[in-house]
C-alpha positions in Angstrom: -1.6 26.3 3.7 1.8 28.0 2.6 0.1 29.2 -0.6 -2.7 29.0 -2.7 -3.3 26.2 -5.3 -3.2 27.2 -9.2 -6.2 26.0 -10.8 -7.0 26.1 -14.6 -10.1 26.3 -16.1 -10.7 25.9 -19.7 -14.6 26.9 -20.8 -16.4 28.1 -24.1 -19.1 29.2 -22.1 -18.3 32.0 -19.8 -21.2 31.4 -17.7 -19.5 28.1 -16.7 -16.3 29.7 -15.9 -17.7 32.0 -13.8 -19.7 29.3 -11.6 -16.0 27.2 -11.5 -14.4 29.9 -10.4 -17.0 30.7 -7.4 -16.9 27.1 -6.0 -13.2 27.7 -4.9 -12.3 29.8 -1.6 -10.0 32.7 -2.5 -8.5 31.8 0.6 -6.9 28.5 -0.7 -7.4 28.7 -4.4 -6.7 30.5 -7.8 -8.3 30.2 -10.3 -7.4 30.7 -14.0 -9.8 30.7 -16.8 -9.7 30.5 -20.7 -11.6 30.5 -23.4 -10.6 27.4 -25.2 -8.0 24.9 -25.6 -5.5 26.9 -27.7 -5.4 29.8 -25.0 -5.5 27.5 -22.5 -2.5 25.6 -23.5 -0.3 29.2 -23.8 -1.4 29.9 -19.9 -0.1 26.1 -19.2 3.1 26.7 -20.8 3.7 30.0 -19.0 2.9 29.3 -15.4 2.2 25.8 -13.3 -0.4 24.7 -12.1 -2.4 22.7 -9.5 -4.8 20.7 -11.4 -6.8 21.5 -15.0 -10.7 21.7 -15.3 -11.5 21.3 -18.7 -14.7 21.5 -20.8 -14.0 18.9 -23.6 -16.3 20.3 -26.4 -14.9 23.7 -27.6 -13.7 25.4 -30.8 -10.3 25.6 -31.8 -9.0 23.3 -29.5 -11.2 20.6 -27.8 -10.0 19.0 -24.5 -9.3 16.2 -25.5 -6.5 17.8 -27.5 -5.6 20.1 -24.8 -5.2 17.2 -22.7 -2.7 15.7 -25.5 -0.5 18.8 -24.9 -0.6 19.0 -20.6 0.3 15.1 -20.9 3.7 15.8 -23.3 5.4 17.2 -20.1 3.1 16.8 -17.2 2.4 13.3 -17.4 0.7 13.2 -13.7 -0.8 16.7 -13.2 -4.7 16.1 -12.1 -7.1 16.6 -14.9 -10.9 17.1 -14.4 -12.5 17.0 -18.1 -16.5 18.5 -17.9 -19.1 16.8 -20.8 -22.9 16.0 -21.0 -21.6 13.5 -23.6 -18.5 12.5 -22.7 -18.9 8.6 -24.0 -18.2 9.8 -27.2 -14.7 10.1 -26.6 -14.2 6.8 -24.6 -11.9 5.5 -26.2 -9.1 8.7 -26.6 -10.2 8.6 -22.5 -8.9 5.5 -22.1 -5.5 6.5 -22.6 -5.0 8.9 -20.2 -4.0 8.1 -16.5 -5.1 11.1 -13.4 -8.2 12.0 -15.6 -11.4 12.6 -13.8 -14.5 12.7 -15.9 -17.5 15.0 -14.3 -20.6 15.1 -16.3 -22.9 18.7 -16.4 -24.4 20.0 -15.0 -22.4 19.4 -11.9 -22.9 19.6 -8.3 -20.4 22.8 -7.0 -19.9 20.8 -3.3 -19.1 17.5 -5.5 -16.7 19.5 -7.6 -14.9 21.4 -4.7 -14.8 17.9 -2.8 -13.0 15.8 -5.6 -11.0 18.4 -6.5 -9.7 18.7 -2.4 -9.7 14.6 -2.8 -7.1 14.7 -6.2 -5.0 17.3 -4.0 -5.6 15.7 -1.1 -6.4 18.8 0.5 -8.4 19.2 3.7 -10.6 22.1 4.0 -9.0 25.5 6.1 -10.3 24.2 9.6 -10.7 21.0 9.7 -8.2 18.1 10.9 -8.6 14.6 11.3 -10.2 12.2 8.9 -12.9 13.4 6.4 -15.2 9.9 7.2 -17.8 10.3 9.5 -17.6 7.0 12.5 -21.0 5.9 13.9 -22.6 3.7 16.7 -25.6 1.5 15.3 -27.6 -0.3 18.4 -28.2 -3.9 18.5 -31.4 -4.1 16.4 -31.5 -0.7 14.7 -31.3 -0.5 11.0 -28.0 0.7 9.2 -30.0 1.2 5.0 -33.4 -0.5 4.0 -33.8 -2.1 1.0 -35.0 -0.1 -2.0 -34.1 3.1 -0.4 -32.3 5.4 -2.4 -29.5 5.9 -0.2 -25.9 6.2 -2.1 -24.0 5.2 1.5 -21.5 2.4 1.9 -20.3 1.6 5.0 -16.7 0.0 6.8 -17.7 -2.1 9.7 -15.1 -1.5 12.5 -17.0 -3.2 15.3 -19.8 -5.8 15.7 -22.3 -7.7 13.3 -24.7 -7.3 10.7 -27.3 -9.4 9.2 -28.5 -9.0 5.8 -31.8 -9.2 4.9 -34.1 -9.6 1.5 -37.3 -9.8 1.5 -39.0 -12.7 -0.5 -42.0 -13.0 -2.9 -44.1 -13.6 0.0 -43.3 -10.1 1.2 -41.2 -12.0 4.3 -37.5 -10.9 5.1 -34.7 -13.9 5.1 -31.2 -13.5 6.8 -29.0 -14.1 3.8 -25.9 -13.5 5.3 -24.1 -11.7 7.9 -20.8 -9.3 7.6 -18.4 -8.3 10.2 -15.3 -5.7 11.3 -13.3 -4.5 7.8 -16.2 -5.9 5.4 -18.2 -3.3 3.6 -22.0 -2.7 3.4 -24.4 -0.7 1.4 -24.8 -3.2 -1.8 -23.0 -3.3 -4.9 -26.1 -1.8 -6.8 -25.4 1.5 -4.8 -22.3 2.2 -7.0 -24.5 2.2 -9.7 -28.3 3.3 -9.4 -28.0 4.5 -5.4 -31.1 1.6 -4.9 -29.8 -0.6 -1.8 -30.5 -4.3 -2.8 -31.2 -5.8 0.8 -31.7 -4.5 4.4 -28.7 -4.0 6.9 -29.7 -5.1 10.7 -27.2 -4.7 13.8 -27.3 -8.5 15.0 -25.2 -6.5 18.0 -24.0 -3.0 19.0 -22.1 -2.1 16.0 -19.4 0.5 15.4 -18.9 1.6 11.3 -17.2 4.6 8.8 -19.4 6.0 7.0 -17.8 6.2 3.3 -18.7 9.7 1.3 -21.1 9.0 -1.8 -18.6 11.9 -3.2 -15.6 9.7 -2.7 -17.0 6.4 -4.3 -18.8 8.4 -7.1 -15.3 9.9 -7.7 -13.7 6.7 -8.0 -16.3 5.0 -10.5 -16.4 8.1 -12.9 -12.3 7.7 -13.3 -13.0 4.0 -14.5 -13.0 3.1 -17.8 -16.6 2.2 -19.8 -15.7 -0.9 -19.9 -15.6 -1.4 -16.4 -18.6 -0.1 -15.3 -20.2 -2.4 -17.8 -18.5 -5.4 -15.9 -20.0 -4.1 -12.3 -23.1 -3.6 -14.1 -23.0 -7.1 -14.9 -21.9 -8.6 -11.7 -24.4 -6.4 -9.6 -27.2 -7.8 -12.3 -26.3 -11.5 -11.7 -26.0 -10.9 -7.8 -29.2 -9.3 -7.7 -30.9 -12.5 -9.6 -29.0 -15.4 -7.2 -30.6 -13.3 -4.6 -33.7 -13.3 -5.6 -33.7 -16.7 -6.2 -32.1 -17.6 -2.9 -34.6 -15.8 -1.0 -37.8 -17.6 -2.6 -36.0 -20.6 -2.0 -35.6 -19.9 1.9 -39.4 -18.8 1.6 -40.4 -22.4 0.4 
């Protein structure tokens, strides 16, 4: 890396400022901190930066307006805003484009990861792809239904059946999927509970998507959206319910 990415980090609580500033290597990051919004947005006017980390609830200026101010000139500069409530401001959300939304407390890893992700910035070391590839054998399980696994996965090579288990307690092939569908169950993307068992019908090759990298994505949708994949995953999950008892009888 030719030099080391700016990062500013805007906290009321110093306690959180110091734990932001930890997650990053010295050896690729820096790390600026303030106070609150108003300082904040002095330090943004004086230097550039990276990418912004941002608490939203904070006196004199909140981050929602600091955000106002970084998006008069920097209209695609990465912003990561930190709230335990942050549906309250929805709707001012809404209008911002390159805004992450991280809820506390946060995971340091998760942080460190979507913040490499929005930079697209590989850690010192490591080359290649950042998705992990594996061989499933014919008859081995790729998730189980009602685990609590968060994985998806890109099938690049053989065949998978899907499998549900009926009221009778017996498992029916509902389906199967092939190379470039994806498995791991809508549901995943919202309460990590896998609807339906993955089988290898044959020796199967598949990329193993990062729970960091779809959670990422969801929490830069809008409310609204998630509602609608709440909705869909609900109505999935009753047809297959229903077309499994029906298989049963």
């Amino acid at each position: 890396m030719d030099k080391k990415l700016k990062i500013l980090a805007v906290d009321d609580d110093p306690e959180i400022l110091s734990v932001i500033r930890d997650i990053f290597p010295d050896k690729e990051f820096r790390v600026i901190c303030s106070s609150d919004g108003y300082e904040a947005g002095m330090k943004f006017r004086n230097e550039d930066f990276d990418l912004i980390i941002s608490d939203i609830k904070m006196p004199k200026v909140n981050g929602i307006e600091f955000v106002q101010t970084v998006r008069k000139t920097k209209q695609t500069l990465p912003i990561f805003l930190i709230s335990a409530s942050a549906e309250d401001f929805a709707d001012e959300l809404e209008l911002f484009e390159k805004v992450t939304i991280i809820g506390k407390p946060f995971k340091p890893h998760d942080m460190l990861f979507r913040v490499r992700e929005a930079l697209e910035v590989k850690p010192q070391g490591q080359s290649g792809n950042m998705v992990e590839e594996t061989v499933v054998s014919e008859g081995a399980y790729l998730t189980e239904e009602g685990s609590e696994s968060k994985d998806l996965f890109l099938v690049k090579e053989g065949r998978f059946g899907l499998y549900r288990k009926n009221s009778n307690g017996n498992s029916i092939l509902l389906g199967e999927v092939g190379p470039g569908e994806i498995v791991g169950g809508l549901s995943t993307l919202l309460n990590g509970k896998q609807s339906f068992s993955v089988l290898a019908m044959t020796s199967a090759k598949v990329v193993k998507i990062p729970p960091e990298r779809t959670e990422s994505v969801m929490n830069a949708q809008p409310k609204w959206f998630k509602v609608l994949l709440g909705t869909l995953s609900g109505r999935m999950e009753e047809f297959v319910n229903r077309l499994a008892d029906k298989e049963a009888s």
